[in-house]
N, C-alpha and C positions, 0 to 999 in steps of 0.2 A: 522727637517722635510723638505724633499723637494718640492722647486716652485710648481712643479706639483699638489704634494697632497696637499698644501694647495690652490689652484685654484681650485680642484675637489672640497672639502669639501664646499670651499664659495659660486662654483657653484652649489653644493647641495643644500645648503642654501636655496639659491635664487630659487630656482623650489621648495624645500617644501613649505615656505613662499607660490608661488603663487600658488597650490594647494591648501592650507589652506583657501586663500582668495576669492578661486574661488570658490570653497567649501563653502562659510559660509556667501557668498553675501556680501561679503566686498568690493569687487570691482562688476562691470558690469557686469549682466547676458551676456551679447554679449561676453564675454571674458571667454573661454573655458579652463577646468583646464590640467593642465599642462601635466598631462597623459593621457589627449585628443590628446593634441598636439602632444604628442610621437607616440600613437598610428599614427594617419594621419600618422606625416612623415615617418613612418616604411612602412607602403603602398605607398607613394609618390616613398621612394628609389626602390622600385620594377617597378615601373614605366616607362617605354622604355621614353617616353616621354619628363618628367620631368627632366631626365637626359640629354637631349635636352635642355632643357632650361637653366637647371646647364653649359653645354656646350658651350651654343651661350654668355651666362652674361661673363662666364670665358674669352674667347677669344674675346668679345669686351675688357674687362678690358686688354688685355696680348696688344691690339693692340695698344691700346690708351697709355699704358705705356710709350711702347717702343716709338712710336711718339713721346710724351713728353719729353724724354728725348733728343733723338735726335733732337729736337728743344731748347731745353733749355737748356742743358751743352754747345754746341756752341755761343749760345748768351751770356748765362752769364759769359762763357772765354772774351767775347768781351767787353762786360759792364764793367768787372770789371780788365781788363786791358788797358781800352782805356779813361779816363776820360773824355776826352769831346763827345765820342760818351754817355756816360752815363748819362753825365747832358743834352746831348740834348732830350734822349727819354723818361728820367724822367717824365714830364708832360702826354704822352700816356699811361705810363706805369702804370701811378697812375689810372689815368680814366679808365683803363680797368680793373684791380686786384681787386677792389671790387665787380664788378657786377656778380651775383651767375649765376651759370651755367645754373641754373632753370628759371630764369628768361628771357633766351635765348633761351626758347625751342619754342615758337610760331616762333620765325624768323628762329630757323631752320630746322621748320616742312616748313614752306613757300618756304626755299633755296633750302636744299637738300631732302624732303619729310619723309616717316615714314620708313624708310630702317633703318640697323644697322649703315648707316655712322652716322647718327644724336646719337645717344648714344655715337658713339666713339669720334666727333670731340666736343662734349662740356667735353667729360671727358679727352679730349686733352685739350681743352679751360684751364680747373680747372686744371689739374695736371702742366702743366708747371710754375706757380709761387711757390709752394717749391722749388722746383728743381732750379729753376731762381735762386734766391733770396739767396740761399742756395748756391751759386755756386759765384756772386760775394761777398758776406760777406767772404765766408771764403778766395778768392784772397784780401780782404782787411786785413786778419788777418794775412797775411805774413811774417816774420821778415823782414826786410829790408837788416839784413847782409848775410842770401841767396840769395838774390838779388845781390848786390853788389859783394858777391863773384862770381856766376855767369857767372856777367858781366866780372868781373878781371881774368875770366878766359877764356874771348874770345866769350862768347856765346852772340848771338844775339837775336832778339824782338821774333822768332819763339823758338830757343831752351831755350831761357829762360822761355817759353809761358808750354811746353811739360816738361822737366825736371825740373822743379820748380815748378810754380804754379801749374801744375796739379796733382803732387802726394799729392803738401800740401792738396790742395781739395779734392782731391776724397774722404775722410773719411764723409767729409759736403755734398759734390754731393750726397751719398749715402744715409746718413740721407734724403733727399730733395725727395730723390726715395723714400725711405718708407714712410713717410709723401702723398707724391701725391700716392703711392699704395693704400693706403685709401681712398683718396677723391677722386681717378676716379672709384673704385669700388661703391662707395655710389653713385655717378652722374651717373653712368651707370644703377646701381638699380632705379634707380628715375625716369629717364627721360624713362627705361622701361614700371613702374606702370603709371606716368602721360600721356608719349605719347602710349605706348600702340607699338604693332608691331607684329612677328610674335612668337618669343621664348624669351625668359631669364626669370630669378627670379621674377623679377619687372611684366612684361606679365602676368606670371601664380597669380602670386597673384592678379592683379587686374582684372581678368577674375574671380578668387574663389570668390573674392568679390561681382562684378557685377552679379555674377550668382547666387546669394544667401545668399550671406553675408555670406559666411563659412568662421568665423573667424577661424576655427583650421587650416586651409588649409592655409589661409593666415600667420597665427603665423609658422606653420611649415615651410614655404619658409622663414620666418624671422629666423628662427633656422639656417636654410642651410646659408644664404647669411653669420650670425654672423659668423659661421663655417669657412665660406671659409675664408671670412678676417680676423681671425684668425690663417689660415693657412699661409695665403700670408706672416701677421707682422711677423711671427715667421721663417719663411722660407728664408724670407729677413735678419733678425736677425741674424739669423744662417750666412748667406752666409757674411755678415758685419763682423761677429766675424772671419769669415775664412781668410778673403781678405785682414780684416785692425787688425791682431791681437796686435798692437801697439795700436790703436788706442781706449777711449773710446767713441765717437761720434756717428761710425757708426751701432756700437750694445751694449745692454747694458750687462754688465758681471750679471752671473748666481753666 
């Protein structure tokens, strides 16, 4: 049987299960059954609007990616080829990787106000520690006698930097990319519903909410958002298996 089908079927599953429950007061009258929620979103996709909103979450998430990266594949070439720049930012670098992006969002409604940069620049905040992290671990997993040959062949701190260490990485860089593709799409969704603004997924649901508690309305943005980061892992996946076909790191074999 393949992936697909047996993803379809568990994901059947999982919609009759909450039909049945929605159905039978097992769970929360507030929680609409599941062919509720189909129905809304089938009107939703018709919706000029709400395709707006699918639009403005997509491309905060595509912007803040790409930022992320380009901020954090350069540092972490630096960290994890430079030892003692490494152990000196170590102490900053701890202090800031735990604190959730959510908890940043009053000082950056304060900084930069209720505009899409604040969406984009905490799900920059969060996406750059996979990617980081991910990036010097694997210049530490090196073999040392590509290095050395390398060296024994002339190459210097820069070509050893571009023809060595970073083909070894890129298979890890890439994981560290699908990993933060996740967690800026979630802090994007978040920091929409909590701060509010003018479009995304996040927006439109907590507007369905505040406007009447239409929990199908809000379950059916929840369908969309799973959707999409569903599409994103898999898209990513695909392109990992394209890029790094040696490799099992950067996607996982079907």
């Amino acid at each position: 049987m393949r992936p697909i089908v047996r993803n379809l079927i568990g994901l059947g599953g999982f919609f009759l299960i909450w039909e049945a429950a929605a159905r039978s007061g097992l769970i929360s009258s507030d929680i609409p059954p599941v062919s509720t929620v189909f129905a809304r979103l089938f009107e939703l996709l018709g919706d000029e609007s709400f395709w707006r909103d699918i639009i403005a979450t997509t491309l905060a998430w595509a912007i803040a990616l790409v930022i992320a990266v380009a901020i954090a594949v350069p540092a972490g070439l630096l960290l994890g080829s430079i030892p003692g720049l490494r152990l000196g930012t170590r102490a900053i670098v701890e202090l800031l990787r735990p604190i959730p992006s959510v908890a940043l969002i009053p000082a950056a409604l304060v900084l930069i106000g209720t505009g899409p940069e604040t969406k984009i620049t905490l799900a920059v905040y969060a996406s750059v520690w996979p990617i980081l992290f991910n990036t010097i671990y694997a210049l530490d997993e090196i073999d040392p006698l590509l290095e050395d040959t390398a060296r024994a062949c002339g190459a210097g701190r820069i070509r050893l930097l571009t023809s060595v260490a970073l083909p070894h990485a890129a298979p890890f860089v890439f994981t560290g990319i699908r990993l933060s593709a996740a967690v800026a799409l979630i802090v994007v969704i978040s920091v929409e519903y909590i701060a509010g603004g003018v479009h995304g997924i996040g927006t439109f649901a907590l507007a369905a909410y505040d406007g009447g508690g239409r929990m199908d309305l809000v379950l059916a943005a929840t369908i969309v958002a799973g959707v999409l980061g569903y599409l994103i892992n898999d898209g990513l996946e695909r392109v990992g298996r394209w890029w790094f076909p040696w490799s099992t790191v950067a996607g996982e074999r079907r």
